[in-house]
C-alpha positions in Angstrom: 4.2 -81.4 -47.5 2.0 -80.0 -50.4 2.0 -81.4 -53.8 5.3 -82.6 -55.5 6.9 -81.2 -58.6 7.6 -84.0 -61.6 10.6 -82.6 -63.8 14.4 -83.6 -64.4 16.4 -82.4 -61.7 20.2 -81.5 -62.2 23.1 -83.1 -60.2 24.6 -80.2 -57.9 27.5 -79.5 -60.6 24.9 -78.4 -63.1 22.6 -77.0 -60.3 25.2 -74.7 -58.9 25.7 -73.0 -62.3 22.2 -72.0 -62.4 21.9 -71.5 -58.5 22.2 -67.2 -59.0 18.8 -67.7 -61.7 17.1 -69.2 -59.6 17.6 -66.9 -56.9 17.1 -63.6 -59.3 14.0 -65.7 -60.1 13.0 -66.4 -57.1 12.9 -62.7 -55.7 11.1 -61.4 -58.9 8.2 -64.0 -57.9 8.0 -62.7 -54.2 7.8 -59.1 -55.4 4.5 -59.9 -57.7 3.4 -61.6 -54.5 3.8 -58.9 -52.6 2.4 -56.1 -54.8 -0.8 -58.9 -55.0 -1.2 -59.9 -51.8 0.3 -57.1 -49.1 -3.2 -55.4 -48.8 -5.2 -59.0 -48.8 -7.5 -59.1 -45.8 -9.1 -62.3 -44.6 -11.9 -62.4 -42.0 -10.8 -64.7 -39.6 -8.5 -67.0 -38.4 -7.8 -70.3 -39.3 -5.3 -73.0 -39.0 -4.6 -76.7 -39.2 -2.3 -78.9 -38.0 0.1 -81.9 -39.4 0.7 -85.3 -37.7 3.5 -87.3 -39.3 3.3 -91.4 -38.6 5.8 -93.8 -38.4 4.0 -97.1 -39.9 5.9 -100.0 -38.0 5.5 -104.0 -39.0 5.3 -106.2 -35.7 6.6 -109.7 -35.9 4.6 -111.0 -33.1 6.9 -114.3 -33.2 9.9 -113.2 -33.1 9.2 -110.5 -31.1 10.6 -107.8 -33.8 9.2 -104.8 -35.1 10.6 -103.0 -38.4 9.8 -100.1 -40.3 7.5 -100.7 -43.2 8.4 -99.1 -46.5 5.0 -99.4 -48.2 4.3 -95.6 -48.0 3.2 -96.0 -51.9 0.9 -98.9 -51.6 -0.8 -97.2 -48.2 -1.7 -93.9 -50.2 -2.7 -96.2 -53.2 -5.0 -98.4 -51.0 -6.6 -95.3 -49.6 -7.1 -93.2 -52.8 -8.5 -96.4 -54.5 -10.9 -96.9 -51.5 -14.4 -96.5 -53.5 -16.1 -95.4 -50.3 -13.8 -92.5 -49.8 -13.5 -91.9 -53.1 -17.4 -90.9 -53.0 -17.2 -88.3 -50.3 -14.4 -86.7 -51.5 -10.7 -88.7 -52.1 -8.0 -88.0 -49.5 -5.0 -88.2 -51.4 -4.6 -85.5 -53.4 -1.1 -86.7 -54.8 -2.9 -89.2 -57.1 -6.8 -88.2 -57.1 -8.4 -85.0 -57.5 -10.0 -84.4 -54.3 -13.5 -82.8 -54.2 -14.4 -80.6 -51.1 -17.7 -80.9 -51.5 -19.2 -82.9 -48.1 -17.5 -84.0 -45.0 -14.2 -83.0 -45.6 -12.1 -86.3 -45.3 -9.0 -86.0 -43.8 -5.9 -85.7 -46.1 -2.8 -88.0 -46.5 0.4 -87.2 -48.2 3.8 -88.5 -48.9 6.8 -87.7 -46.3 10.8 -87.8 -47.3 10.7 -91.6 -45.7 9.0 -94.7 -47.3 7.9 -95.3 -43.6 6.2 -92.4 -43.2 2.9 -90.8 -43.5 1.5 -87.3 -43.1 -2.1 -86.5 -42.0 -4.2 -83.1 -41.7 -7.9 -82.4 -41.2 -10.2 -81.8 -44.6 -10.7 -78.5 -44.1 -8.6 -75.5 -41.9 -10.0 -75.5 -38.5 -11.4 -71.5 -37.2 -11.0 -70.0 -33.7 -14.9 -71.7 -32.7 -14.5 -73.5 -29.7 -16.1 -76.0 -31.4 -13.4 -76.6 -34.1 -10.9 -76.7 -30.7 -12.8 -79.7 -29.8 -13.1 -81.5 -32.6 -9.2 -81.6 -33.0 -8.7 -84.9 -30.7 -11.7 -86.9 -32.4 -10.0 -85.5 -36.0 -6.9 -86.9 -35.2 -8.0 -90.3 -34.1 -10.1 -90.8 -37.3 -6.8 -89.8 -39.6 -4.9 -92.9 -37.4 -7.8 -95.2 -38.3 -8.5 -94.5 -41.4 -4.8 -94.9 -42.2 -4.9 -98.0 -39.9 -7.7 -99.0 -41.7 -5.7 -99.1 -45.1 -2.8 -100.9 -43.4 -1.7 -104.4 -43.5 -3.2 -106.4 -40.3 0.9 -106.0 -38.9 1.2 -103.1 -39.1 0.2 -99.8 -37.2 0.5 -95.8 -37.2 3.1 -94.8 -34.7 3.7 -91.0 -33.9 7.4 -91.6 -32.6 9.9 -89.1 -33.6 12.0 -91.6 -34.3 12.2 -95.2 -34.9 14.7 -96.1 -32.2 16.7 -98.6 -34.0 16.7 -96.9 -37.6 20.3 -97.8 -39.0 21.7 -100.5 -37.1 23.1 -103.4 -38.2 19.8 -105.5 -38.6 17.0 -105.9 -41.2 15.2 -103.1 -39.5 13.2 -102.6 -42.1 10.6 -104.6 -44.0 11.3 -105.0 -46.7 15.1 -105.5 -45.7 17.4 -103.3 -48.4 21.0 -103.3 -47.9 22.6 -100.3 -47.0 24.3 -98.0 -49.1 23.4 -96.4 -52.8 25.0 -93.4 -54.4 22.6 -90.8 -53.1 22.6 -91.4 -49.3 26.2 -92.9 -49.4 25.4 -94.2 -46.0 27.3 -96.5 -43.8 24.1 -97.7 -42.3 20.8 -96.7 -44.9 19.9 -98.0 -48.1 19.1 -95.5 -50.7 15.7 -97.4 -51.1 15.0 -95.9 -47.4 13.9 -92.6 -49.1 10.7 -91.9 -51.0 11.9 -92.6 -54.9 10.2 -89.3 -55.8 13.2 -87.9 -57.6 12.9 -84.4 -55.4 14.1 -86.5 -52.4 17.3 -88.4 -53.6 18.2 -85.3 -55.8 18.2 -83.2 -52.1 19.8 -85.7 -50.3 22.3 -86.3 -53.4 22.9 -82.5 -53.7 23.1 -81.6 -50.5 26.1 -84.0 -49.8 28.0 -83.2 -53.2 27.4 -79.2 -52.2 28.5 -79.9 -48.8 31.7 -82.2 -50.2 30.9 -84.7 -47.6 28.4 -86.6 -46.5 26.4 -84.6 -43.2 27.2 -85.6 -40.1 25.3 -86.4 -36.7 26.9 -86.9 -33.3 24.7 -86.9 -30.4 26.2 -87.9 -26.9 25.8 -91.1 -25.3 24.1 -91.6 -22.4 26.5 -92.8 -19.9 24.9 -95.4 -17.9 26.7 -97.6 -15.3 27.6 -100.2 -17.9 27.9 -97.9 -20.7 31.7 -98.3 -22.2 34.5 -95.5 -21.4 35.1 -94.0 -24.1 32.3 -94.9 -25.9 33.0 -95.5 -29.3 30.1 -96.4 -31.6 30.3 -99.9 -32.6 28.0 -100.1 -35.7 30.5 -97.5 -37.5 32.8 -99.6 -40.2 36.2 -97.8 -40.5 37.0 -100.1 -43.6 34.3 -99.3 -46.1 35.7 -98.1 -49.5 32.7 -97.8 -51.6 32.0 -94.5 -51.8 34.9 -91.6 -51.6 32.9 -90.3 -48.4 33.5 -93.4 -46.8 36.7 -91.5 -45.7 35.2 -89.2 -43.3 34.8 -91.4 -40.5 38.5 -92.1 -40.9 39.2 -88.3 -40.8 37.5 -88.7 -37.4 33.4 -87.9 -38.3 32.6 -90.6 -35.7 33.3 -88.5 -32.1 34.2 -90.7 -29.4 31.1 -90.7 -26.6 28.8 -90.1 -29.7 26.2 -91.9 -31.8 27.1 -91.1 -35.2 24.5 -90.9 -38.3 25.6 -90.2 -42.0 23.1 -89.8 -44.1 19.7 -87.0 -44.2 17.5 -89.9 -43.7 18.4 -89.7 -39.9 16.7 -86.7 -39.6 14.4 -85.7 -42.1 13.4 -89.5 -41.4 11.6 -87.5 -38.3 8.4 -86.8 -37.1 6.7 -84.2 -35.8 3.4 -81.8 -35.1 3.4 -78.8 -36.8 0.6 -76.0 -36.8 -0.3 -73.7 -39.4 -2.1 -70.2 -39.0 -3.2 -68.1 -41.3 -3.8 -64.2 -40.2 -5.9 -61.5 -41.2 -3.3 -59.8 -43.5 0.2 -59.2 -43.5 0.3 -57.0 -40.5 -1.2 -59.8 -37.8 0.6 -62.0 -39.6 4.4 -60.4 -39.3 3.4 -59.9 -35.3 2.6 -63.8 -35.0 5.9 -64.6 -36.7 7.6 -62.3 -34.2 5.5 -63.2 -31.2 5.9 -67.2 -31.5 9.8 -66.9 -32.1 10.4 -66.8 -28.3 8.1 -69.4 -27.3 9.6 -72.3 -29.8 12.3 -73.5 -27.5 9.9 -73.5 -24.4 7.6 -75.8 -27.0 10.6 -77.7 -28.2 11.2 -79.2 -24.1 7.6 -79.5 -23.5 7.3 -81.9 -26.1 10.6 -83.5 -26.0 10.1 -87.4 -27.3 13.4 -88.4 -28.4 16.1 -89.7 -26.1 17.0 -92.6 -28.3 19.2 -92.9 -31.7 20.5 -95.9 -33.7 19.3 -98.4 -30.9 21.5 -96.4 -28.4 20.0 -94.3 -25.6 21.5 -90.9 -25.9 22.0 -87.8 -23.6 19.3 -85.3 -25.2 16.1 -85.4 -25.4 15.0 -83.9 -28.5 15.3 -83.8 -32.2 15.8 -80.4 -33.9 19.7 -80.5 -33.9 19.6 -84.1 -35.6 17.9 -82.8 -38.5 19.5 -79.5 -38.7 22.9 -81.6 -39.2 21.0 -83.9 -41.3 20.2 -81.1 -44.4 23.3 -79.1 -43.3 24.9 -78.0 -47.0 27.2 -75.6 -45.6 31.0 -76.2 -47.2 34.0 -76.1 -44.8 34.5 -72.3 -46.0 31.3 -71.6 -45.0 31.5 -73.3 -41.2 34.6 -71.4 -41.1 37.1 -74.5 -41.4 38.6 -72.7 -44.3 39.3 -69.2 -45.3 36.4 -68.0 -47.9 37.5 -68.5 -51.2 35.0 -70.0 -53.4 32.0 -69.3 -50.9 30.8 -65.6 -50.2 30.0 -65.9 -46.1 30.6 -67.9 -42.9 27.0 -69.0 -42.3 26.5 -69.2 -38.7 24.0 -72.1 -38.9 22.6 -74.8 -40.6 19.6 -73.9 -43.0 17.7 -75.7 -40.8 17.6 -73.8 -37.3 15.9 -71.2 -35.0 15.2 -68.2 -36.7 17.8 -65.3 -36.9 14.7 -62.1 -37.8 12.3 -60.8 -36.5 10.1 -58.9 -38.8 6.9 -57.2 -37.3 6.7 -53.4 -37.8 5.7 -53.3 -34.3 7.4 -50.4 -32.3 8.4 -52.4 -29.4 10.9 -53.9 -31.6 14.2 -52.7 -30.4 17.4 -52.6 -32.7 19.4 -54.8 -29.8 16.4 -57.0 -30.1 18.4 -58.3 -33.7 20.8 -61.0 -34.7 24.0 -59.1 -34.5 25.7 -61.7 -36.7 22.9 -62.3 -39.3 23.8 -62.5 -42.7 22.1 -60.8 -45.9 22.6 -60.9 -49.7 23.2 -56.9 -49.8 21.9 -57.0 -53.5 18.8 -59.2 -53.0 18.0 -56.8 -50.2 17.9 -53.5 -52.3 16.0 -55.2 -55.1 13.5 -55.9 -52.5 12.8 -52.3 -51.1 13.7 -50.9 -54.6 10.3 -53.5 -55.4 8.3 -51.6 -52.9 9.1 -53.9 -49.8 9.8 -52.4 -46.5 12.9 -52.3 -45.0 13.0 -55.0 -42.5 10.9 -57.9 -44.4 13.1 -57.3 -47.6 15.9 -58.3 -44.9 14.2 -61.4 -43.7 14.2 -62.3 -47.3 17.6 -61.1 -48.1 18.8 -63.5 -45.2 16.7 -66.6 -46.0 18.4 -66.0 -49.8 21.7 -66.6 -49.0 21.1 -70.3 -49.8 21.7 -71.8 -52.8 18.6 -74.0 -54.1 19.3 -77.7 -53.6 17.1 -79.1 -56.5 16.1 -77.5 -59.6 14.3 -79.1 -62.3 15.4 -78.0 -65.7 12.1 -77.3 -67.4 11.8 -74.7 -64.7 14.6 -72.5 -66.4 12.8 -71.7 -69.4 11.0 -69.1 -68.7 10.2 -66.7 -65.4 6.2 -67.2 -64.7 5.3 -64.4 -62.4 1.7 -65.8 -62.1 3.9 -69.2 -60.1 5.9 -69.4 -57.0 8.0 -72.4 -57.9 11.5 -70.3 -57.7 10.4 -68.8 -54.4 9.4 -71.7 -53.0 12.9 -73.8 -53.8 14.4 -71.7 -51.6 12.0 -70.5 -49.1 10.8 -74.5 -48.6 14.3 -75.4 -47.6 14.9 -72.7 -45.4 13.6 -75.0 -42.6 13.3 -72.4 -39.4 11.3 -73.1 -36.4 8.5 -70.1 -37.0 8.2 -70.1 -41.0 6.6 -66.7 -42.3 4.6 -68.3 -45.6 3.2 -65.5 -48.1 -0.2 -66.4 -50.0 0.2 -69.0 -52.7 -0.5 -67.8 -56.1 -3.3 -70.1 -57.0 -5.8 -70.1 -54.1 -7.5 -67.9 -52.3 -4.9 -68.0 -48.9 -4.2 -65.3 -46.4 -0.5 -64.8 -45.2 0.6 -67.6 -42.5 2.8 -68.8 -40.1 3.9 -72.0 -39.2 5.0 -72.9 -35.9 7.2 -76.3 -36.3 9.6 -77.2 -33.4 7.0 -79.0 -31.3 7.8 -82.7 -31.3 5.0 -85.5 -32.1 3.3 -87.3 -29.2 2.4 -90.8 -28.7 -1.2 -89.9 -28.1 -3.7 -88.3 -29.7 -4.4 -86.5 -26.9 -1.4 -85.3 -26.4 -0.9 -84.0 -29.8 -4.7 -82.1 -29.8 -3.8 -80.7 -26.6 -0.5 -79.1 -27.8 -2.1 -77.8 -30.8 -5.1 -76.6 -29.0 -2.7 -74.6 -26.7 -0.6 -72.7 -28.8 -4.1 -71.6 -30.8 -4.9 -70.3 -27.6 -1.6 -68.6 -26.6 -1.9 -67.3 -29.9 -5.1 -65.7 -29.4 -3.9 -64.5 -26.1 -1.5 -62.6 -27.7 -3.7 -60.6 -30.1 -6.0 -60.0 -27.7 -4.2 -58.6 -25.2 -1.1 -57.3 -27.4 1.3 -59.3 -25.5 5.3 -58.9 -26.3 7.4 -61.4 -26.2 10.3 -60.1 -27.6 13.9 -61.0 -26.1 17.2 -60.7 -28.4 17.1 -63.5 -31.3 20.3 -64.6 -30.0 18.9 -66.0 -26.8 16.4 -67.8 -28.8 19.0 -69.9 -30.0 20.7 -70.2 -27.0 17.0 -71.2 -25.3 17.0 -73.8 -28.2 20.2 -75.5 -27.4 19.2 -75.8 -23.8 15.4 -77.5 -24.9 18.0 -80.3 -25.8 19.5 -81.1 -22.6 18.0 -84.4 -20.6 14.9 -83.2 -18.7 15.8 -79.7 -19.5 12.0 -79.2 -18.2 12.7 -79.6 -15.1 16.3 -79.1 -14.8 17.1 -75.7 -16.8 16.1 -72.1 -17.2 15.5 -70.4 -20.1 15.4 -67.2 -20.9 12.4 -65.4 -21.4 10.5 -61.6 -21.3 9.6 -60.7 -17.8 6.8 -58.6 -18.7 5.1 -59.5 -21.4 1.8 -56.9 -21.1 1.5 -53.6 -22.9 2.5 -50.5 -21.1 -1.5 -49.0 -20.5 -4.4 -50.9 -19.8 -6.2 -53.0 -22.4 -10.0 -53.1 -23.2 -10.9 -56.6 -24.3 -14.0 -56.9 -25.9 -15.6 -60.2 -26.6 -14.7 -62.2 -29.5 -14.8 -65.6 -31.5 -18.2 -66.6 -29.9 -19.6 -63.6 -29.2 -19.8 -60.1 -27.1 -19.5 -60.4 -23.1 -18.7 -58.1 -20.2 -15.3 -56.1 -21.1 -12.3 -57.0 -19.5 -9.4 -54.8 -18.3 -5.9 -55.8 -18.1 -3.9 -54.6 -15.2 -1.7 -52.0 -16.5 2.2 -52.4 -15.8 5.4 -50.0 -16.4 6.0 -49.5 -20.2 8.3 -51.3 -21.8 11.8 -50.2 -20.2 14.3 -48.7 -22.8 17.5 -49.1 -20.3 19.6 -52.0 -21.2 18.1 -55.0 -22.9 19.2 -57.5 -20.4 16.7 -55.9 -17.2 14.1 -56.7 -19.9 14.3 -60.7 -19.3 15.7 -63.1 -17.3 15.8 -67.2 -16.9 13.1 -68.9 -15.9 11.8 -72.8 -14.8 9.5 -74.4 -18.1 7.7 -74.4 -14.9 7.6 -70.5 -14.0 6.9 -69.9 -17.7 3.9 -71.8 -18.2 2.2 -71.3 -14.9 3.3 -68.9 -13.5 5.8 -67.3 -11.1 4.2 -65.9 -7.9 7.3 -64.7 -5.9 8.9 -60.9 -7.4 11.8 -60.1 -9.3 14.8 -59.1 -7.1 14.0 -55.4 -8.2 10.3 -55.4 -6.8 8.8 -56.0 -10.5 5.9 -58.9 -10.0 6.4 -62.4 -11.2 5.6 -63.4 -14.9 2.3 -64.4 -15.1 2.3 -67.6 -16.6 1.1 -68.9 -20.3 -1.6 -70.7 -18.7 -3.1 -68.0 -16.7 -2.9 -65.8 -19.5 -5.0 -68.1 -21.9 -7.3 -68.8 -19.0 -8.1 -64.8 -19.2 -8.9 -64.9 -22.9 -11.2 -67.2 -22.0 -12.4 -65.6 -19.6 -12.9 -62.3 -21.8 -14.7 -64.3 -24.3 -18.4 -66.5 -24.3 -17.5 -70.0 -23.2 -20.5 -71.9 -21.9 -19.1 -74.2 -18.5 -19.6 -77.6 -20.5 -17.2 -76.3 -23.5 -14.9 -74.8 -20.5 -14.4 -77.9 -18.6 -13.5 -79.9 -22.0 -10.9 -77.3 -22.9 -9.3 -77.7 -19.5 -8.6 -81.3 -19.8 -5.9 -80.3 -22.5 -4.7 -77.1 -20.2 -4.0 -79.2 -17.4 -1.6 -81.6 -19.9 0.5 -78.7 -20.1 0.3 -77.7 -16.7 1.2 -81.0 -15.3 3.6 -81.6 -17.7 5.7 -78.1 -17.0 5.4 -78.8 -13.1 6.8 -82.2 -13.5 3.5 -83.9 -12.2 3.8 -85.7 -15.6 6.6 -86.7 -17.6 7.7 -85.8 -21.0 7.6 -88.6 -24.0 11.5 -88.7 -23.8 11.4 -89.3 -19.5 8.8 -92.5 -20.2 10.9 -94.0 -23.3 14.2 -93.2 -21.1 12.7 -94.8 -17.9 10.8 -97.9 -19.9 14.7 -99.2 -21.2 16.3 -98.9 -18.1 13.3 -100.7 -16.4 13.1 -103.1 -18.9 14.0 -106.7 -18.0 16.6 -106.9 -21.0 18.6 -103.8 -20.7 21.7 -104.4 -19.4 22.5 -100.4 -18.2 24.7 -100.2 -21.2 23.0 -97.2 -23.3 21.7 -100.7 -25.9 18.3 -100.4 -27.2 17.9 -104.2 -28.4 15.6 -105.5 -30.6 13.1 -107.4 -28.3 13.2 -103.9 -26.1 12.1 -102.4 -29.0 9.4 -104.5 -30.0 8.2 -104.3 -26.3 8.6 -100.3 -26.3 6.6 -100.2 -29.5 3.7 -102.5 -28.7 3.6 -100.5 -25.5 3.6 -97.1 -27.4 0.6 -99.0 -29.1 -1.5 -99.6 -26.2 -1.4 -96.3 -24.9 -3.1 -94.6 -27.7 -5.6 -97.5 -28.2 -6.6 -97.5 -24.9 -6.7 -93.8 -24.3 -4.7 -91.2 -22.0 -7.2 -89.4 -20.9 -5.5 -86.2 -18.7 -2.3 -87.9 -19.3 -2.9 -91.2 -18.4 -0.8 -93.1 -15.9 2.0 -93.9 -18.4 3.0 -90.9 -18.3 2.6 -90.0 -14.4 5.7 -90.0 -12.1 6.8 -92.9 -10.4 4.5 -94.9 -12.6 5.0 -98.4 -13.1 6.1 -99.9 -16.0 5.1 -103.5 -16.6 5.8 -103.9 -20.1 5.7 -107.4 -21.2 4.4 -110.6 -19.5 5.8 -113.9 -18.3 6.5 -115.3 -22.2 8.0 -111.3 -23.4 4.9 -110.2 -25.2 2.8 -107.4 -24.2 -0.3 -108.2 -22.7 -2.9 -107.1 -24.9 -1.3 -108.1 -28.2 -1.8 -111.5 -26.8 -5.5 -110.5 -25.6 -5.8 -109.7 -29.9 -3.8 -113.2 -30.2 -7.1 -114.9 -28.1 -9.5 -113.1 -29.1 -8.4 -114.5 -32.9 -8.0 -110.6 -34.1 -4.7 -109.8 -35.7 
């Protein structure tokens, strides 16, 4: 999250009069980017990454933990550090920070009061070198924010905290819940950062939506687990707030845990990575490239198989937060006939993406989202401004949205030379691959974000995820790789990454042949000339029907590889691995820098054969093991101190290639005789806090 705007927002009644300026606005601002920037060229490639924390308070006593909500006196504590002050600041949201020497790592502000975001001082290149300085990066952001905590408290990198918005003081300090912009049954207002951009959205978002958002995510049905579940911490007699009907117009599904506020899932955490091409055209390609591999991503990573203190039946996060920020009115879900609105919007402005946008020929017409929606007239301005064809239709579709918060000192007058219109809608257009043009006041290439991978638990974990997608991505440049199946199953593939151990237990669609229909030269690159490879060359790229063009495949067969052909004779898909294993090979890595990279590789490998589980598997299996669950889907609060404290110890002591927390079968011991965790009593002994 980059720096944050300070104005006077308006409530959505004003904000939806102004809503077509903005948008009018906003275009006129991407066309002077695009006559700047569409010819910009950078030199190399670079990226970064962002870890979100959750900072937790234990209550060794009691055997509690709670969210702290001193997000504010954190960053304070940090940017008024002296000693980092001298090499540089970290906190650019309240010191100027000078780039100058060894590039501190940087800490911002997240939409919870409980959370932090980290990324490295400086963008990382495609040098080996930078690769493996990622995991030693990461651990110094967790100390140093450690460092600046109280002695009770501790960086988590959860998705979520399990027990957010139940009926105790789950966080610290307690607020109760309620306030007139979450309207929540079970948040306080006070839950959010007070920056005024994050009420306003969460405000505005519920007033354009005329209801408060709403979250159901199925129980997990456990042999003790009520039938019909129906979720007990939901109060059918509130009459605070005029929302406060919805549950009584049946909001709360039976067999659900149901969530009310945007809290519950921009309240999230997660590991996003940033590249930034050579120009436009590498750029697009990424954007186009990536798309197919997000859902694949989204079930590797999955880390999130409990809600509300309630195990639940999915294992990841993306649909939680997509119904968190979902402003769509009942016309546009298509409850209603359209009268006031101009569309049925298919989905949530958080979701998968719905273009593709590469000029690359292999991009069929099927390949398309039949049912994607445009603004007709933001889409001629576009290519009437120079832009081509099929980005001003990217653009056109992302601009359907109204903006959520506008500050009122921004409508009096257009700055071309600023991208503050563009951004309020292009920010909030949350898609899993974002296509991000330069900024207008630094000296950025074009980029892409890649954003559905969950956050680990580790370190490790987390370096080793984004030192494998840099690779695939280099994979794919190198050997002009296509990835390309029909956008719609993408989204299909990304409601499937939400099924329990859909890693193991489902098959997603993907391209069969992803290699370029004549052989390849590969030169060396990155660290320097070697021996030129060739590809193997395969059949081009068939243009019969679209659907002999892919088929569904194991996270498994996908990643590693499938050895056995095709029922009509075509080999098996090579594998993600393999494939990043011959960029390495077609590029100067000494056998030291080779091994260290492999550690990581073998993560994913183990992880996508089963050999080790996911986050969500260990979490699941830890409460059912656990001495105090009762099999009925409750995540109490002496569980959850345990689960946390354990979640603890496995990134301070290290998981190595995984570690054995994470290995099938393990065994979990997670408290001792008196219910705390062995080595926060060690601390206890040692006299340490």
């Amino acid at each position: 999250m980059g720096l944050l705007a300070v104005g006077t927002p308006l409530a959505w009644p004003e904000a939806k009069k102004k809503a077509d300026q903005v948008r009018k606005w906003g275009i006129e601002q991407l066309l002077a980017i695009w006559n700047r920037a569409k010819g910009k060229e950078r030199d190399m490639l670079l990226w970064g990454d962002e870890i979100e924390y959750l900072v937790v308070k234990f209550d060794d006593k009691d055997r509690k933990v709670r969210l702290s909500l001193r997000q504010a006196d954190i960053l304070a504590a940090l940017a008024a550090d002296e000693e980092l002050s001298k090499r540089g600041g970290c906190v650019p949201d309240l010191q100027n920070i000078s780039r100058n020497t060894d590039k501190l790592p940087v800490f911002h502000p997240e939409f919870g009061r409980f959370m932090l975001e980290s990324t490295p001082g400086k963008p990382w290149g495609i040098g080996f070198k930078d690769l493996l300085d990622v995991e030693p990066n990461m651990k110094w952001r967790r100390q140093i924010a450690k460092d600046h905590m109280e002695a009770d408290e501790g960086p988590i990198t959860l998705t979520t905290f399990p027990r957010l918005g139940t009926k105790d003081d789950f966080t610290c300090p307690y607020f109760p819940p309620s306030g007139d912009k979450l309207r929540s049954q079970f948040l306080p207002d006070k839950i959010a950062n007070p920056h005024i951009r994050f009420p306003t959205l969460a405000a505005n978002i519920r007033a354009r939506r005329g209801r408060k958002v709403e979250i159901n995510v199925p129980i997990f049905k456990d042999v003790n687990t009520p039938v019909p579940f129906k979720d007990p911490t939901v109060n059918y007699d509130l009459h605070n707030w005029p929302e406060d009907d919805d549950v009584r117009n049946g909001a709360a599904k039976d067999d659900h845990v149901y969530m009310d506020a945007m809290a519950f899932g921009m309240g999230s955490c997660c590991l996003q990575i940033t590249f930034q091409a050579k120009n436009i055209t590498e750029g697009r390609k990424l954007y186009d490239q990536l798309s197919p591999l997000g859902p694949i991503m989204l079930a590797l990573t999955a880390a999130t198989p409990i809600y509300k203190g309630f195990l639940v039946d999915t294992d990841v996060r993306w649909n939680q937060i997509s119904r968190a920020v979902d402003d769509r009115t009942a016309e546009e879900l298509g409850e209603r006939p359209l009268k006031h609105n101009r569309w049925r919007i298919p989905k949530s402005r958080y979701a998968s993406n719905s273009t593709y946008i590469s000029l690359d020929p292999r991009l069929r017409p099927e390949y398309h989202d039949p049912d994607l929606v445009v603004d007709p007239a933001i889409q001629e301005r576009l290519v009437a401004g120079g832009m081509d064809p099929l980005l001003a239709t990217h653009f056109a579709h992302l601009f359907i949205r109204d903006p959520i918060v506008i500050f009122s000192e921004d409508l009096n007058h257009l700055d071309l030379d600023q991208t503050n219109h563009f951004e309020n809608i292009q920010s909030t257009n949350w898609q899993h691959i974002r296509f991000k043009p330069p900024p207008a006041d630094a000296d950025i290439g074009w980029r892409v974000e890649f954003r559905p991978m969950e956050i680990q638990m580790t370190d490790f974990e987390n370096a080793a995820f984004s030192i494998f997608i840099v690779l695939v991505t280099r994979a794919i440049l190198s050997f002009e790789l296509n990835f390309y199946i029909p956008i719609s199953r993408t989204t299909e593939n990304m409601e499937t990454a939400h099924n329990r151990d859909a890693i193991l237990k489902d098959r997603f669609y993907f391209r069969r042949d992803p290699f370029p229909p004549r052989a390849v030269k590969i030169n060396g690159s990155a660290s320097g000339a070697t021996t030129p490879m060739m590809l193997p060359s395969r059949p081009p790229t068939p243009t019969g029907p679209i659907g002999d063009e892919y088929a569904l495949m194991s996270i498994d067969e996908i990643i590693n590889g499938r050895t056995n052909s095709y029922e009509d004779g075509l080999p098996g898909f090579p594998g993600l691995i393999p494939l990043v294993e011959s960029y390495l090979n077609s590029v100067n890595v000494d056998v030291e820098t080779r091994c260290d990279l492999a550690r990581y590789l073998d993560l994913i490998r183990k992880r996508a054969s089963g050999q080790l589980w996911t986050g969500a598997k260990w979490i699941r299996e830890f409460v059912r093991r656990h001495k105090e669950y009762k099999g009925d889907s409750v995540v109490g609060e002496g569980l959850c101190y345990d689960l946390l404290s354990e979640v603890e110890m496995v990134e301070m002591l290290g998981s190595g290639g995984g570690g054995p927390m994470f290995k099938v079968g393990a065994e979990m011991k997670p408290a001792t005789a008196d219910g705390e965790p062995a080595y926060r009593r060690q601390e206890h002994a040692d006299g340490s806090s």
